[in-house]
C-alpha positions in Angstrom: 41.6 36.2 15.4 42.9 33.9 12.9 43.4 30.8 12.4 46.6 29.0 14.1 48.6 27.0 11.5 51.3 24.4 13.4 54.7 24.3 10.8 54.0 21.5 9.6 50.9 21.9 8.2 50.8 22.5 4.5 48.0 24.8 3.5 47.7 24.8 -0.4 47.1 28.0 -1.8 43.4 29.0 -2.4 42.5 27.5 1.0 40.3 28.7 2.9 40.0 28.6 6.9 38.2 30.5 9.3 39.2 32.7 12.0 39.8 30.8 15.2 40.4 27.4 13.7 43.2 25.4 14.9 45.4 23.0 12.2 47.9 20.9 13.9 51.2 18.5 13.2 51.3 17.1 9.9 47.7 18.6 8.4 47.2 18.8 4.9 44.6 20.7 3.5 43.6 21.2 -0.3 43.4 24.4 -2.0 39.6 24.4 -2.9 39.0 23.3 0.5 36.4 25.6 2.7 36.6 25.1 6.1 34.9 27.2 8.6 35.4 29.3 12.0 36.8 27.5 15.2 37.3 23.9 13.3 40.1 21.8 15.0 42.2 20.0 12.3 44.0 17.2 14.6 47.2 15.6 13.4 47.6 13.8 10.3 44.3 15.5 9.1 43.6 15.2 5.3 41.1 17.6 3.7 40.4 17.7 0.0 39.8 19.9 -3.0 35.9 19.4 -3.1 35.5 19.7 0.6 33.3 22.0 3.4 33.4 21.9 6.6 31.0 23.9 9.3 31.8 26.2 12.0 33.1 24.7 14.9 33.9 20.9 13.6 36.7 19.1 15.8 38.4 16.3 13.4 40.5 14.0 15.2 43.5 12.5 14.4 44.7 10.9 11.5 41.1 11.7 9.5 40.9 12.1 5.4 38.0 14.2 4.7 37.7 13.4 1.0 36.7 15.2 -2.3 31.8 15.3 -2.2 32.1 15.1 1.6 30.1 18.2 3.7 30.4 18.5 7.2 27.5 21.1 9.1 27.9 23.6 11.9 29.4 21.1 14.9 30.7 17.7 13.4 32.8 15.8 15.6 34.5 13.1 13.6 36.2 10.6 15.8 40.2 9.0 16.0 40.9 7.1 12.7 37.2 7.6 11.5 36.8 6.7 7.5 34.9 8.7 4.7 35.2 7.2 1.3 33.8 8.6 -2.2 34.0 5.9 -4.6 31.3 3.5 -4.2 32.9 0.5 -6.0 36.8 1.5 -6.1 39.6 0.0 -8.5 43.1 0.8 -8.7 43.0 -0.1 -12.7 39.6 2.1 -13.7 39.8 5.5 -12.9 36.0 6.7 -11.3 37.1 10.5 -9.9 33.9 11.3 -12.1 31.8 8.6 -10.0 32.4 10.5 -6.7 29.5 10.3 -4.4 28.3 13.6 -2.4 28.1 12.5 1.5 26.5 15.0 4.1 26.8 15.1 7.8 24.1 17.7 9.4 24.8 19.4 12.1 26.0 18.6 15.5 26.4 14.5 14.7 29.2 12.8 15.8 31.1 9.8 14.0 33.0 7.6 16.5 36.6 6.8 16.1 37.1 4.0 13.5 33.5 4.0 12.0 33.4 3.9 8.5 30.7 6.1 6.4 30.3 5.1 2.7 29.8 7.4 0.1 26.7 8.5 -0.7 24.6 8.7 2.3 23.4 11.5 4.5 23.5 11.3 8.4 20.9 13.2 9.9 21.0 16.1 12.5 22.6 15.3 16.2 23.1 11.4 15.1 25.5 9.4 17.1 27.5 6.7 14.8 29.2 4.4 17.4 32.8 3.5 17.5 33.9 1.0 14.5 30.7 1.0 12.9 30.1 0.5 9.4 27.1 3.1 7.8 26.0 2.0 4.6 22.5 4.3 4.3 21.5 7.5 5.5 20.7 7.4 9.1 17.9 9.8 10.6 18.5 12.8 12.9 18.9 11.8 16.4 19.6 8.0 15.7 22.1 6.5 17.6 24.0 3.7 15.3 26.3 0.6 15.9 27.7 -2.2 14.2 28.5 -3.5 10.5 27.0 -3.0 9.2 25.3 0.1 11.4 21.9 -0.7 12.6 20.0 1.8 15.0 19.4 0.9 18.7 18.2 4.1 19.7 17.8 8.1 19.8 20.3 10.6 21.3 19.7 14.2 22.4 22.0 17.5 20.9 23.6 16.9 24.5 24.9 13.5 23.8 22.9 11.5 26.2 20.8 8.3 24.9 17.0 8.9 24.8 14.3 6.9 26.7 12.7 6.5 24.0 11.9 3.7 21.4 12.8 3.0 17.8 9.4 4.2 16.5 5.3 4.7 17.7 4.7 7.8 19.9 6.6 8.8 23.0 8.3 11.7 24.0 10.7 12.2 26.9 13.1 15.2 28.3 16.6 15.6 28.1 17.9 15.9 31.7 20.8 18.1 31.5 18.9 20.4 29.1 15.5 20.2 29.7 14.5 20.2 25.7 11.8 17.8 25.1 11.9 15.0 22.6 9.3 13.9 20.5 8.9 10.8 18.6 6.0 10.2 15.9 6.4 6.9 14.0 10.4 6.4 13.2 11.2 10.5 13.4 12.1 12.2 16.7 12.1 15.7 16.9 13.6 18.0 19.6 11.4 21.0 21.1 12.9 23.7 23.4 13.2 24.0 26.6 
């Protein structure tokens, strides 16, 4: 199957999307851009040159997935969420060569209207709240909100908050899945069911 393209979506040539993705109104994607199987490009969706994107990502409207960013396997990036690549940005000084490389592992999910600053990594399964601001790399499973972020817990791949706390020794089980979580100092980890 490949990939449904709406008419007004402008693909540049050298593209490349995977079969089953879906790229709706108004979409612009950049020729060097890889982007995966069974990603949904909502409308108004910018993707760059210097761009990848995972299997099975669903970008919301009126997102701009700029040049150094890298989305894993199952990113969900929120309405009106921001990615930037210039730490320090001027209209008169020309930085493309500054651009910061910004990785989102697999399965996290950036609310609509954060904000995620160059530079930083967000872990595995993380949950960045609505309108937040993340400034640092944020751990697997952490669960961040506010500006600037701060973490107030964990969240399971399910997308349930953990019962557990922000760091010692604890574990606890995911009740939809079963999967067990396991936290050791500030790192939780998820064992299967």
């Amino acid at each position: 199957m490949s990939a449904t393209i709406h008419p007004s979506a402008i693909i540049d040539a050298g593209a490349q999307i995977g079969a089953g993705s879906r790229v709706w109104h108004f979409v612009h994607v950049c020729g060097g851009a890889k982007i995966g199987k069974g990603v949904s490009l909502g409308q108004n969706v910018f993707v760059g040159n210097k761009v990848v994107i995972g299997d099975h990502c669903k970008i919301q409207n009126n997102v701009s997935v700029y040049d150094s960013v890298t989305l894993e396997e199952g990113v969900f990036c929120g309405p009106s969420m921001v990615f930037t690549n210039v730490h320090n940005p001027r209209a008169l000084v020309e930085r493309k060569s500054e651009y910061r490389d910004t990785l989102v592992k697999k399965g996290a999910t950036l609310g609509a209207n954060c904000t995620v600053v160059c530079g930083t990594t967000i872990g595995a399964y993380a949950f960045i709240g609505a309108g937040a601001v993340v400034n640092k790399d944020v751990p697997a499973y952490a669960l961040m909100v506010g500006v600037p972020a701060r973490q107030i817990g964990w969240m399971s791949e399910f997308g349930e908050q953990l019962e557990l706390p922000l760091s010692g020794q604890a574990e606890t089980t995911c009740k939809h899945t079963g999967a067990r979580y396991v936290l050791s100092g500030t790192t939780v980890t998820q064992q299967s069911a």
